[in-house]
Z-matrix of the N, CA and C atoms (Angstrom, degrees):
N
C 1 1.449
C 2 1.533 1 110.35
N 3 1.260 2 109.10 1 166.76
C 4 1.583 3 115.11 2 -165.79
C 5 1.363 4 104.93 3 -89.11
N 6 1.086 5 121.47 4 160.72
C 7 1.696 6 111.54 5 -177.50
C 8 1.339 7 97.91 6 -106.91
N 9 1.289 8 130.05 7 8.21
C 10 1.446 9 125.75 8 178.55
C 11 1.673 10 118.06 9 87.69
N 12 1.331 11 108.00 10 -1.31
C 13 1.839 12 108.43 11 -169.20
C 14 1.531 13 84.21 12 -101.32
N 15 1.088 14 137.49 13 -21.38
C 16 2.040 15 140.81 14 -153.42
C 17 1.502 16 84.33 15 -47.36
N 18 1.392 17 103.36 16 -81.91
C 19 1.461 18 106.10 17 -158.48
C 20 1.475 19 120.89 18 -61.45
N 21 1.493 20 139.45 19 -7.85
C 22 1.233 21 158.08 20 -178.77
C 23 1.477 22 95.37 21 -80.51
N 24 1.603 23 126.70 22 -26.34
C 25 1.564 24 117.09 23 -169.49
C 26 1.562 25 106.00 24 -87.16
N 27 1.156 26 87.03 25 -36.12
C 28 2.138 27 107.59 26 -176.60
C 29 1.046 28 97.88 27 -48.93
N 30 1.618 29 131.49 28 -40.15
C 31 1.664 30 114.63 29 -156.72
C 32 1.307 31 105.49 30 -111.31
N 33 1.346 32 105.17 31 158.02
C 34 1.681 33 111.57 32 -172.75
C 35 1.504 34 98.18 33 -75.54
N 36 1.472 35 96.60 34 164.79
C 37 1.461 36 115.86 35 -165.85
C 38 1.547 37 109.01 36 -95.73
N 39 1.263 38 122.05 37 135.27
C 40 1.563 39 128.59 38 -169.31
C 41 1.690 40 107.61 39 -36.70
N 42 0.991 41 101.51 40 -43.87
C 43 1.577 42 104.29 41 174.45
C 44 1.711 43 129.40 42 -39.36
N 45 1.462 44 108.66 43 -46.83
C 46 1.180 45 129.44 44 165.20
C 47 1.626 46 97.24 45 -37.42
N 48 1.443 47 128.60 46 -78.49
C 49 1.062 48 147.25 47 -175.99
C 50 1.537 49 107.68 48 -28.62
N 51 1.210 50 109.86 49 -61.18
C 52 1.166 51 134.56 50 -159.80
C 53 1.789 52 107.45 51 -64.08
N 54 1.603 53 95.36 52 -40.80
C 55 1.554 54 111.20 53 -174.38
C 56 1.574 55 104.27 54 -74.75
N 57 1.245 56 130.20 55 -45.66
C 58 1.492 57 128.65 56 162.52
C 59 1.145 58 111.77 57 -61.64
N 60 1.233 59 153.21 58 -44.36
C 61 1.699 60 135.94 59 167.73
C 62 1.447 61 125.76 60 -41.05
N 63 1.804 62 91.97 61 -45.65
C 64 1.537 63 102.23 62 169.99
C 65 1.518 64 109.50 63 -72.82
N 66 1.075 65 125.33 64 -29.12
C 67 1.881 66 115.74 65 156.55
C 68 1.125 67 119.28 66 -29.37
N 69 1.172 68 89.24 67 -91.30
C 70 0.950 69 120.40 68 -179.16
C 71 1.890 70 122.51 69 -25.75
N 72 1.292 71 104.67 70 -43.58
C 73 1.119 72 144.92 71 178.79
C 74 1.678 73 97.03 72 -68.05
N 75 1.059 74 153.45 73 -26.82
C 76 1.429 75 143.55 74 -140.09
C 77 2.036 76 82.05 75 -142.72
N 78 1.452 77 96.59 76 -54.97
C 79 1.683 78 83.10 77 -165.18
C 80 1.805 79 104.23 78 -50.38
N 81 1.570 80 120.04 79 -33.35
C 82 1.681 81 130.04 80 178.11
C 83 1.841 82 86.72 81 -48.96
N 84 0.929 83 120.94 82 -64.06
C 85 1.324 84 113.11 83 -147.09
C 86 1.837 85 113.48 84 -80.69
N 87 1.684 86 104.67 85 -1.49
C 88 1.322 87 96.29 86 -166.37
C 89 1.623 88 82.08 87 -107.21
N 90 1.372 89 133.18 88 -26.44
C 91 1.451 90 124.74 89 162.44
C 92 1.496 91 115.54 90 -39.71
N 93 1.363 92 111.37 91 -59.17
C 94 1.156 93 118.82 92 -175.45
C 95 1.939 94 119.50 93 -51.47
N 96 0.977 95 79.04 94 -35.10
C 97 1.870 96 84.04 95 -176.10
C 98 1.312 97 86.41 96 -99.08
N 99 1.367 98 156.69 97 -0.27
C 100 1.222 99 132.18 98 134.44
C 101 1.693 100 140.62 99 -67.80
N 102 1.537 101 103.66 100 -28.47
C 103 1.259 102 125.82 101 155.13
C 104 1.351 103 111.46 102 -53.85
N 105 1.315 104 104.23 103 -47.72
C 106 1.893 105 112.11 104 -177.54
C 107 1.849 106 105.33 105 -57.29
N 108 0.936 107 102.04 106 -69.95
C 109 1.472 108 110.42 107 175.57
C 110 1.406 109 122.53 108 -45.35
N 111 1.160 110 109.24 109 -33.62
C 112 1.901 111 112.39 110 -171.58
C 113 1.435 112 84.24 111 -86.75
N 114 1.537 113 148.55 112 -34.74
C 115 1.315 114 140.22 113 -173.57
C 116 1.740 115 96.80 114 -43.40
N 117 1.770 116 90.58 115 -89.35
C 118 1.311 117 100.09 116 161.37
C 119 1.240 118 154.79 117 -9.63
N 120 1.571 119 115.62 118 -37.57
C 121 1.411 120 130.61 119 148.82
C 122 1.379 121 129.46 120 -70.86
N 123 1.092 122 112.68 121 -29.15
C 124 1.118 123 117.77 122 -142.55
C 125 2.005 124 88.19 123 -119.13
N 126 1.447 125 106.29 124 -48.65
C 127 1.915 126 98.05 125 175.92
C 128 1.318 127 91.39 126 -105.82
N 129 0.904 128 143.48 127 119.06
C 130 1.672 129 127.45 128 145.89
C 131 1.404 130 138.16 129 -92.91
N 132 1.768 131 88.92 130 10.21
C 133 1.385 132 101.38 131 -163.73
C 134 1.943 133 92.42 132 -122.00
N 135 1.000 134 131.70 133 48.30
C 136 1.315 135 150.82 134 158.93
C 137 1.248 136 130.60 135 -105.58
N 138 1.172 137 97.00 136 123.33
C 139 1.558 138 114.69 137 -166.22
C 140 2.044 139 106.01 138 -63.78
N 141 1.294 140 97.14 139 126.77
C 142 1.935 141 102.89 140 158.95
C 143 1.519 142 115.84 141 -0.69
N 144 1.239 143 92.09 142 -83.53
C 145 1.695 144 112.74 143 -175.93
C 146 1.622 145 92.84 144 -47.56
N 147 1.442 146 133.91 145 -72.29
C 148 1.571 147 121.78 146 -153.12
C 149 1.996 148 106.91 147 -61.91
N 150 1.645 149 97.81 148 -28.67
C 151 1.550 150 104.17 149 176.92
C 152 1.223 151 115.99 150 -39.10
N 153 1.862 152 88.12 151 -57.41
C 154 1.785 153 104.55 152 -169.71
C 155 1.903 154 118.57 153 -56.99
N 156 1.300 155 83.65 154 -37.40
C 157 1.767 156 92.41 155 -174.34
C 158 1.496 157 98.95 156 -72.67
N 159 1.101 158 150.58 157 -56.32
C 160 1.424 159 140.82 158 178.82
C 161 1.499 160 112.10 159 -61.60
N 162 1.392 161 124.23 160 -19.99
C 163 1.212 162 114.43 161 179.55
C 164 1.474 163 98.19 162 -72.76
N 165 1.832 164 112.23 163 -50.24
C 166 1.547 165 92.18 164 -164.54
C 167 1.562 166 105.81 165 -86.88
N 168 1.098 167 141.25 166 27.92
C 169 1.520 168 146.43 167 170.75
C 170 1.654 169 92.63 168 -97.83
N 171 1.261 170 134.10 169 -40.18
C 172 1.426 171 105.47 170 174.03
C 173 1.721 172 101.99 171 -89.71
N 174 0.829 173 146.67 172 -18.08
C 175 1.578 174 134.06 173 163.12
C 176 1.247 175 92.93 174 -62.19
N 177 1.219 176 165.54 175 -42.86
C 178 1.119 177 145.17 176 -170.11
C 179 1.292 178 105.48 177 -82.88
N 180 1.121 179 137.16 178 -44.52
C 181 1.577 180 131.36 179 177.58
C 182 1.965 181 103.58 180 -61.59
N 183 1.281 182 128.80 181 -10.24
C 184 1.128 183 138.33 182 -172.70
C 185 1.623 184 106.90 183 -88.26
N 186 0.968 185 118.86 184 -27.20
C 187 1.232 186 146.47 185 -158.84
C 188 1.556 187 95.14 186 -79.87
């Protein structure tokens, strides 16, 4: 008979979970400061306000 731990070994450990959120979590934020930068390169002659609105129009498409 099973001692009841069998199936507790089979499954990954919360951590796993935990380690892809935080991925997940870092790749969002290194897009973002790449988005930031290619703005920057690429318009440099854009006003604050239009920055801001494309920054949060691709966080929202990120979403």
């Amino acid at each position: 008979m099973s001692d009841g731990h069998f199936n507790r070994q089979l499954l990954p450990k919360n951590e796993l979970t935990a380690g892809i959120r935080a991925g997940k979590a870092q790749m969002r934020v290194k897009a973002e400061n790449a988005f930031a930068s290619t703005l920057t390169a690429f318009y440099p002659d854009i006003t604050a306000e239009q920055r801001e609105q494309m920054l949060r129009h691709f966080k929202e498409q990120l979403a």
